[in-house]
C-alpha positions in Angstrom: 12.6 0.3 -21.1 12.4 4.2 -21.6 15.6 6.3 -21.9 14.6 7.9 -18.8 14.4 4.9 -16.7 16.3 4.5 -13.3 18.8 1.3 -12.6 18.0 0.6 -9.2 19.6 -2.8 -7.1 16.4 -4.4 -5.1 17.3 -7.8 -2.9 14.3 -10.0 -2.8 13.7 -13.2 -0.9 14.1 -15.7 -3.3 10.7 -17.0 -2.8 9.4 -13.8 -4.5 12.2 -13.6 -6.6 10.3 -16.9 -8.1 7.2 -15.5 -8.1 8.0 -11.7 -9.8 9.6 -14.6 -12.8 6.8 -16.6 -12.8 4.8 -13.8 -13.3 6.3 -11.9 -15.6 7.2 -15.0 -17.7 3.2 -15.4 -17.6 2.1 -12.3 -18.6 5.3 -11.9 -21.4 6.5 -8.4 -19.4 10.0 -8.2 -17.7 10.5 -8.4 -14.0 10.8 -4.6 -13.6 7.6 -3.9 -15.3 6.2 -6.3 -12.4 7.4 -4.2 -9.9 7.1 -1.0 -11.3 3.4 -1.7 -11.8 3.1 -2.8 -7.7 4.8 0.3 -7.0 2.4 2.7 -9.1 -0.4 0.1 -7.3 1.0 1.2 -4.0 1.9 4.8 -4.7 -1.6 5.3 -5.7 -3.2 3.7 -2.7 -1.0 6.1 -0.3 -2.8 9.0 -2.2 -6.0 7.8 -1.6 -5.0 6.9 1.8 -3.4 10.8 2.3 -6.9 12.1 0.3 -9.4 10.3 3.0 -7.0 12.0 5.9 -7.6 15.1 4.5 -11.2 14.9 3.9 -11.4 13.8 7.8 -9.2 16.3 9.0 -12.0 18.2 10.4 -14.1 15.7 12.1 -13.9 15.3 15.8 -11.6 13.5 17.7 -12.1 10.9 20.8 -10.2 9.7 23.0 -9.1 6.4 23.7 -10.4 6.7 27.3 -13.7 8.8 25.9 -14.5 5.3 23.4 -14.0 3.1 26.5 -16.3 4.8 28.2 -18.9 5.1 25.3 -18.8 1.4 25.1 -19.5 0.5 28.2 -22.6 3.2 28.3 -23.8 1.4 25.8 -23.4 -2.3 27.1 -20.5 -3.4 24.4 -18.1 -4.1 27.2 
C-alpha cells in the first residue's frame, strides 16, 4: 500500500465479506486492492456514462405522452 493511501472503515455483508477474501486469497492481492480495483471499474463506467449524456445533450427530446402516442400510430400497442 502507497504512502498516500486513505484508511477508510467499509461494513460489508458477510456474504461478500467471504467473497472479496476468496478472491483476493485467489488472485494473491489484499482485500483493499479488490475493492479499490471495483471502484476504479465503477468510477470509470460513470465517466463513460457522464461522456454519452453529453454527446446526447443535443438530440431531441419526447415526451412520455408523445412515445405513447407514436406507438400506438404505429400498431405496437
Amino acid at each position: 500500500m502507497s504512502e498516500l493511501s486513505k484508511r477508510s472503515t467499509i461494513y460489508f455483508e458477510p456474504d461478500i465479506h467471504q467473497a472479496l477474501r476468496m478472491k483476493a486469497a485467489t488472485a494473491h492481492i489484499s482485500v483493499s486492492e479488490v475493492v479499490n480495483e471495483a471502484v476504479r471499474i465503477a468510477l470509470r463506467e460513470d465517466q463513460e456514462d457522464l461522456g454519452a449524456f453529453e454527446e446526447r445533450a443535443n438530440e431531441p427530446t419526447l415526451s412520455y405522452e408523445e412515445l405513447l402516442k407514436d406507438l400506438e400510430l404505429h400498431g405496437k400497442l
